[in-house]
Structure formats: C-alpha cells, structure tokens
LUMBASE-69308 format. One line per 8 residues: number of its first residue (from 0); their letters; for each residue x, y, z of C-alpha. Coordinates in nm, 4 decimals, always signed. Layout:
N
NUM> a> X:Y:Z  ...
//
This chain:
152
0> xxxxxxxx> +0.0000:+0.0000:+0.0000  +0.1507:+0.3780:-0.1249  +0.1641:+0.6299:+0.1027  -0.1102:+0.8341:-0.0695  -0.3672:+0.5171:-0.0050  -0.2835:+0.4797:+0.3229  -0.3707:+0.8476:+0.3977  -0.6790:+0.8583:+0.2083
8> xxxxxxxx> -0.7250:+0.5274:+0.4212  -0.6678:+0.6878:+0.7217  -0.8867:+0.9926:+0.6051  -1.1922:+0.7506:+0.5898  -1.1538:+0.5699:+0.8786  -1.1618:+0.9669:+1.0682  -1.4887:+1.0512:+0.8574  -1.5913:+0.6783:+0.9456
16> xxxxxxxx> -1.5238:+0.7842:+1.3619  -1.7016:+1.1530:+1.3671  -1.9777:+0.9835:+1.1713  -2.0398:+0.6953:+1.4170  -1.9795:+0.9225:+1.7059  -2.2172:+1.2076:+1.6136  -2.4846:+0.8959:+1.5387  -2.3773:+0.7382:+1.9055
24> xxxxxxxx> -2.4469:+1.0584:+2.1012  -2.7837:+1.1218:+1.9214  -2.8950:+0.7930:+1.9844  -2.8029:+0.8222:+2.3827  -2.9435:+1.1769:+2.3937  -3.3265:+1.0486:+2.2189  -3.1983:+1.2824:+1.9016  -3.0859:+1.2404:+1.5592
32> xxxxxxxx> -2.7418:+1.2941:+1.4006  -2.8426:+1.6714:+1.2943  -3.0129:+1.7817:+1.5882  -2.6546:+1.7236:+1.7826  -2.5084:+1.9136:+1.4912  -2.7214:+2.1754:+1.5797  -2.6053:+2.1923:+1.9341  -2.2455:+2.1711:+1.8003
40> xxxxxxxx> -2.2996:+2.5007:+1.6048  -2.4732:+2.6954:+1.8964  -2.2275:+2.5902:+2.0913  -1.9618:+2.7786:+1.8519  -2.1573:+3.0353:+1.6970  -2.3903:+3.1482:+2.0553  -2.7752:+3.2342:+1.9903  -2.8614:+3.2543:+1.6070
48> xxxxxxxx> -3.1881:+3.2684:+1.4218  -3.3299:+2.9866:+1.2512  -3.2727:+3.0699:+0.9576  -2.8855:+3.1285:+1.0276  -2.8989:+2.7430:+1.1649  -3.0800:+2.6443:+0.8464  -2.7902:+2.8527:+0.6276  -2.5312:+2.6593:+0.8391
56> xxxxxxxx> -2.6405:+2.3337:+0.8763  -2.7565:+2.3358:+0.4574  -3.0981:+2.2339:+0.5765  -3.4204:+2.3913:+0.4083  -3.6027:+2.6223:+0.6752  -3.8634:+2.3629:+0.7557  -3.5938:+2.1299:+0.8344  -3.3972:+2.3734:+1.0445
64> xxxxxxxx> -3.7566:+2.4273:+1.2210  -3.7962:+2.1063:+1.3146  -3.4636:+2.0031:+1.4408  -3.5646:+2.3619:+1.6504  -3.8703:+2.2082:+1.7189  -3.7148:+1.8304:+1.8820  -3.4381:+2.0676:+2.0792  -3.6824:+2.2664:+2.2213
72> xxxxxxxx> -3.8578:+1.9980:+2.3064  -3.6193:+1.7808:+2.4682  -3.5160:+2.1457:+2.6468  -3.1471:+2.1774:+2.5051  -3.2615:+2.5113:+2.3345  -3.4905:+2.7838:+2.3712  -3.6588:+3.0839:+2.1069  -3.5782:+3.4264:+2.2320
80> xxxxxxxx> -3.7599:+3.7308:+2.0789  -3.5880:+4.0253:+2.0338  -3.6018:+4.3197:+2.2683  -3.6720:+4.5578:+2.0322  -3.8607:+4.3960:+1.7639  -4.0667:+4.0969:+1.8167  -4.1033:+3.9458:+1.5430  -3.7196:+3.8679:+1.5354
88> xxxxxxxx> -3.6628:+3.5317:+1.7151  -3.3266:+3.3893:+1.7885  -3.2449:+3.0292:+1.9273  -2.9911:+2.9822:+2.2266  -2.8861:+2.6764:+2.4484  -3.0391:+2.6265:+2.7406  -2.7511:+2.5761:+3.0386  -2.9297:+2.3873:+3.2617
96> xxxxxxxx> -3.0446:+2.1299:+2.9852  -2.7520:+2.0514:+2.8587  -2.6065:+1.8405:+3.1630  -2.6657:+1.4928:+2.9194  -2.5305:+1.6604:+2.6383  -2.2010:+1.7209:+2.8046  -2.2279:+1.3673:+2.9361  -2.2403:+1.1992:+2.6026
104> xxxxxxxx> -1.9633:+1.4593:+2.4974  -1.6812:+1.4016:+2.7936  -1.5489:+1.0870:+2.6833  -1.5005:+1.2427:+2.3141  -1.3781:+1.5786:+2.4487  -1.1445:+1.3753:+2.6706  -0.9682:+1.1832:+2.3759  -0.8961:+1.4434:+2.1875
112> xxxxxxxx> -0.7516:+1.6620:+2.4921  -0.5077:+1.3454:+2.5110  -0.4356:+1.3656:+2.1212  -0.3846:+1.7770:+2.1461  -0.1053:+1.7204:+2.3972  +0.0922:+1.5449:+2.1315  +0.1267:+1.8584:+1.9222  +0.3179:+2.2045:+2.0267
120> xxxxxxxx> +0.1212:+2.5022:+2.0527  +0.3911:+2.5833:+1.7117  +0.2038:+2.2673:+1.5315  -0.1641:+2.4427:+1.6107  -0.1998:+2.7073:+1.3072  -0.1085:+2.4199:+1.0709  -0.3591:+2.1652:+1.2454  -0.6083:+2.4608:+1.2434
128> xxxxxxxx> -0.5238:+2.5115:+0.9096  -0.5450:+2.1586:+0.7672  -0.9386:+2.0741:+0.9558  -1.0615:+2.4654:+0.8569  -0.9725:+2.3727:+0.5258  -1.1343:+2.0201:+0.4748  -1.4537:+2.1649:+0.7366  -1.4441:+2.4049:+0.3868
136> xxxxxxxx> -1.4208:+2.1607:+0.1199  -1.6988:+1.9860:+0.2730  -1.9297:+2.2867:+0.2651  -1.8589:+2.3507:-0.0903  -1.8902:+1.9612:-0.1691  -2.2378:+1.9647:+0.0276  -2.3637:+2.2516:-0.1496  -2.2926:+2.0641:-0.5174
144> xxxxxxxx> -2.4356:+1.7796:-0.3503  -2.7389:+2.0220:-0.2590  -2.7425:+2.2030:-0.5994  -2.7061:+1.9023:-0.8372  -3.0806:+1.7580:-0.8786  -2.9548:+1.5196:-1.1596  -3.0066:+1.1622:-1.0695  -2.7042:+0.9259:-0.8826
//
C-alpha cells in the first residue's frame, strides 16, 4: 500500500469515527445525528436565528424548524424574541439542559484533549489550518451535492 492510499485510508476511517460518534451521542441523547449538529454550532456560533442554523447546517427552513422544534422539546434550546422587535426570534442553548449533552460529549472531548497534547502550541496554526480547510471543502462539496438535482 503507497503512502497516498494509506492516507486517504486513514482519512476515511476519521470521517468513518465523527460519523459513528455524532450517530452514538444522538442515539443516547433520544436525538438524531443533525439535531446534535445543531447543538455543536450553537455551541460555537452562541444564539442565532433559525434561519442562520438552516444557512449553516444546509438544511431547508422547515428542516432547520424542526430540528428547533425536537431541541426545544427535549429542552437543550430555547426561542428568544428580540427586545426591540418581536417578530425577530433567535435560538440559544439552554444551560441547565444541557447536563446529558455534556455527558455523552466528555469521553469524546477527553480523547482528543489526550491527542492535542501530542502537538506544540507551534504545530496548532497548521492543524487549524489543515481541519478549517477540509470543514471548507466539505461545505462547498455539500452545497454541489445540494445544488445538483440530476439523478445518482
């Protein structure tokens, strides 16, 4: 096996390990794979409208409403209205709900502490660098995906 296969190799088998993981907390936490996504990007981004979750998370706004919808429900998120005009609404985590969230999400966060400490804080840009990029590529593959209504 060439060096190029066995990094595309390894490539899959990190896709393969995010994938089952995101699918392992949603099934612990009663959700699905998206709704933790969800959580994932308020977590990053703070409060955001729905329509900023449905930009982010390339879901169509009904979509993005019901993943709302299941997160409100299961009281990891509440709808805000705004101060000064009403009719704007913005979603934000809900501290106290999310004590199973960060449950399901020690054992992960743990790990890749452990794998960080291998690296200097010199190595970080590059490492930042290197996941910003492919987070990227993955966007702009998505979108295609998204786009292209052609069968297969």
């Amino acid at each position: 096996m060439g060096a190029e296969q066995e990094g595309e190799d390894v490539f899959r088998g990190f896709l393969i390990a995010v994938l089952l993981h995101i699918e392992a907390a949603a099934d612990r936490l009663g959700l699905r794979p998206i709704d933790v996504a969800a959580v994932i990007l308020l977590e990053m981004r703070g409060p955001l409208p729905v329509g900023a979750i449905s930009e982010e998370l390339r879901l169509p706004s009904a979509s993005a409403t019901r993943v709302v919808d299941r997160l409100e429900k299961a009281g990891y998120v509440r709808r805000v209205r705004g101060e000064h005009d009403r009719r704007t609404v913005t979603v934000e985590l809900v501290e106290d709900g999310l004590a199973d969230y960060y449950a399901v999400s020690a054992g992960a966060r743990r790990h890749l502490d452990e794998v960080g400490a291998r690296y200097g804080p010199e190595q970080a840009p590059l490492l930042i660098g290197l996941l910003d990029g492919i987070a990227d590529a993955y966007r702009t593959a998505t979108n295609e995906l998204r786009a292209d209504t052609s069968p297969g």
